[in-house]
C-alpha positions as CSV (number, residue, x, y, z in Angstrom):
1,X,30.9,241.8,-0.6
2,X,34.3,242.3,1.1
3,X,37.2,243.4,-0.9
4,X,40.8,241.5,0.1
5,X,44.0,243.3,-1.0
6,X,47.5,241.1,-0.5
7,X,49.5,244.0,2.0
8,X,51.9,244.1,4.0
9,X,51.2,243.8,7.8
10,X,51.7,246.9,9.5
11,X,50.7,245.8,12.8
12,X,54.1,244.8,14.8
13,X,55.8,248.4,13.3
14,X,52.7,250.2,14.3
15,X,52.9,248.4,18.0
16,X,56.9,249.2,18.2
17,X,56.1,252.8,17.2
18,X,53.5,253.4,19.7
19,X,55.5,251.5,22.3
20,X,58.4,253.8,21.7
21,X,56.4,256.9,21.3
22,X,54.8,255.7,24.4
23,X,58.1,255.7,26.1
24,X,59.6,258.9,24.6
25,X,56.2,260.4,26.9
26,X,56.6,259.0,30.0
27,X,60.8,259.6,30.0
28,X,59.7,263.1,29.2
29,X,56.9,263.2,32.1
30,X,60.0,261.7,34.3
31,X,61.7,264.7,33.4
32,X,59.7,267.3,33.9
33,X,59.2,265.6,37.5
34,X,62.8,265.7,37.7
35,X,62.9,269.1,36.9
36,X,60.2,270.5,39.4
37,X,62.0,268.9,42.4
38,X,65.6,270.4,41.1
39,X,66.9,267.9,39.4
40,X,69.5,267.4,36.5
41,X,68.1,269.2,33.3
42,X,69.6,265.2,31.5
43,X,66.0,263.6,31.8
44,X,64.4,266.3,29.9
45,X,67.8,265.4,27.5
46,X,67.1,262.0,27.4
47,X,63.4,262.6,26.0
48,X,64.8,264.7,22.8
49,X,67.5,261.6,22.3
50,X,64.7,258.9,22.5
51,X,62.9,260.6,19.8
52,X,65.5,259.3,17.3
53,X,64.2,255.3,17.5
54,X,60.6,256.6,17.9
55,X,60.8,258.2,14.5
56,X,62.7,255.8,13.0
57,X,59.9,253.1,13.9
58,X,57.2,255.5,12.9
59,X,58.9,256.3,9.2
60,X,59.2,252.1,9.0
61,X,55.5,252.0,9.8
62,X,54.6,255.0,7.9
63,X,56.3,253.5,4.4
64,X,54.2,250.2,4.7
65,X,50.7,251.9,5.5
66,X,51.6,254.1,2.6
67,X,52.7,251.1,0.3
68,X,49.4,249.5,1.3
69,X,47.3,253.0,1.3
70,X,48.1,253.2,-2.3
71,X,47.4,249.8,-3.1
72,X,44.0,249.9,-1.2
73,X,42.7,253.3,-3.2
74,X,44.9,253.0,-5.7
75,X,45.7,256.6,-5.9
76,X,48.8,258.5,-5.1
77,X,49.0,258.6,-1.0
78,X,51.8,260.8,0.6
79,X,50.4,262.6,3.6
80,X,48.5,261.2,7.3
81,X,45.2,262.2,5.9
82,X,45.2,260.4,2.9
83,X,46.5,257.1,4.1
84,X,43.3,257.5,6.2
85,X,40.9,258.0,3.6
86,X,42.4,255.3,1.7
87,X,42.3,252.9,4.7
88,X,38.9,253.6,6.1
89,X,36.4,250.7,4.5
90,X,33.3,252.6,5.8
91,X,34.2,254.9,3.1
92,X,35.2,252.4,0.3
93,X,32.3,253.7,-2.1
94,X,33.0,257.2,-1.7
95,X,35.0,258.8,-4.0
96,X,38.6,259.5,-3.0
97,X,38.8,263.1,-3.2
98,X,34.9,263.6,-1.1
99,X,36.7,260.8,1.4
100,X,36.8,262.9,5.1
101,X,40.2,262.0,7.2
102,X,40.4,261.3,10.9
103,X,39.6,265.3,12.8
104,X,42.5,264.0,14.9
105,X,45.3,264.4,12.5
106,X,45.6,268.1,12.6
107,X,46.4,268.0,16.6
108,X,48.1,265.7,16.4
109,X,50.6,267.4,14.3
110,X,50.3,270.6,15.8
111,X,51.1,269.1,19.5
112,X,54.0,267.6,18.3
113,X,55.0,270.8,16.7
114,X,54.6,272.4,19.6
115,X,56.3,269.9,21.8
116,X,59.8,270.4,19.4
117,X,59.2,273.8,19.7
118,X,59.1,273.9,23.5
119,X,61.7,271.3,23.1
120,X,64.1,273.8,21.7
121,X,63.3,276.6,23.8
122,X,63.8,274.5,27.0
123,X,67.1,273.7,25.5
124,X,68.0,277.4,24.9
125,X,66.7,278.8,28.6
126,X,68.7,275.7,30.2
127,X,69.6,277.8,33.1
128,X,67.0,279.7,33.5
129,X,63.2,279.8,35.7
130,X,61.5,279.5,32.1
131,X,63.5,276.0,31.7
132,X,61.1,274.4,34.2
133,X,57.8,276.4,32.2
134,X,58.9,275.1,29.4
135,X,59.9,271.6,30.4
136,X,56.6,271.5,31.7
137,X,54.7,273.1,28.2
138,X,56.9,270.7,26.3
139,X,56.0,267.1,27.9
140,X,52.3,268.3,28.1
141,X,52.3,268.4,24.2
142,X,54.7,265.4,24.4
143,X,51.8,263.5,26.5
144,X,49.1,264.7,23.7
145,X,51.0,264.0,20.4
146,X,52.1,260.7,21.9
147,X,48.3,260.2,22.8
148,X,46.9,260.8,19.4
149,X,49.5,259.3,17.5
150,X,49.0,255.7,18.9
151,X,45.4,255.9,18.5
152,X,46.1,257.4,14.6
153,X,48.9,254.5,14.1
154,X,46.1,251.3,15.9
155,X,43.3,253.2,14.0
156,X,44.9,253.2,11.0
157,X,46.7,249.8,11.3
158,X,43.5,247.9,12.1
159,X,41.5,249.7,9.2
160,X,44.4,248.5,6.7
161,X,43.7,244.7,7.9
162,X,39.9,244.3,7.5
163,X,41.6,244.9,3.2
164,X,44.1,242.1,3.7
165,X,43.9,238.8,2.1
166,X,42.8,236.0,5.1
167,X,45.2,233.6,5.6
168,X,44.0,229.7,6.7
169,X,44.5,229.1,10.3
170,X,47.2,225.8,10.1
């Protein structure tokens, strides 16, 4: 017997996070191009400034698969890994705390860890040979965080809807 829970549709903030996540990759992939053949370290610049409405759309997500995480389990959700156990109906029976989260989350949050680091470091060795090694280390981490976070964000956004109340086709 399925279970429906009235929640909030995370669906279009999940699609505007990973389209802007998305983007915040390729301007930084751009960059690093730019970089390689010489060019103006403002690409790579551009990348750290896009990162601003990415997040933003990501926190806007994040709040409403939370608010629906909770109501889902009802148990107190707060971090990635929980709003996945709570979300996941193949695990609906288990109980919460013996619930197993998606093996992705922990990369993903160490690559994009490791992408601000090299973020930083490219800004500090601006001048530099390193600028272009770490340009390059930097959107390689940008490509994977922004890899695994869309598929975290669709996974978890589609797992969230198979709990929501149907609505009548009119």
């Amino acid at each position: 017997m399925d279970i429906y829970i009235d929640l909030k549709d995370v669906r279009v903030t999940g699609y505007v996070s990973m389209g802007l996540i998305a983007l915040v990759a390729l301007e930084s992939i751009w960059g690093t191009i730019n970089d390689w053949q010489g060019g103006s370290s403002s690409w790579s610049f551009l990348a750290i400034v896009l990162i601003a409405p990415a997040a933003v759309a990501f926190v806007v997500w994040y709040r409403g698969a939370t608010h629906n995480a909770e109501a889902i389990a009802l148990h107190g959700v707060r971090m990635v890994s929980q709003v996945w156990k709570a979300s996941d109906p193949a695990q609906r029976e288990v109980p919460f705390d013996q619930r197993v989260a998606s093996p992705l989350i922990k990369p993903w949050q160490y690559a994009f860890l490791a992408m601000v680091l090299c973020d930083v470091l490219e800004s500090l060795l601006l001048d530099t040979p390193a600028y272009v090694v770490f340009s390059t280390l930097s959107t390689l981490c940008a490509i994977g965080a922004a890899g695994l976070a869309c598929f975290l964000i669709l996974r978890i956004s589609l797992m969230q809807q198979r709990f929501a109340v149907p609505h009548r086709k009119r």
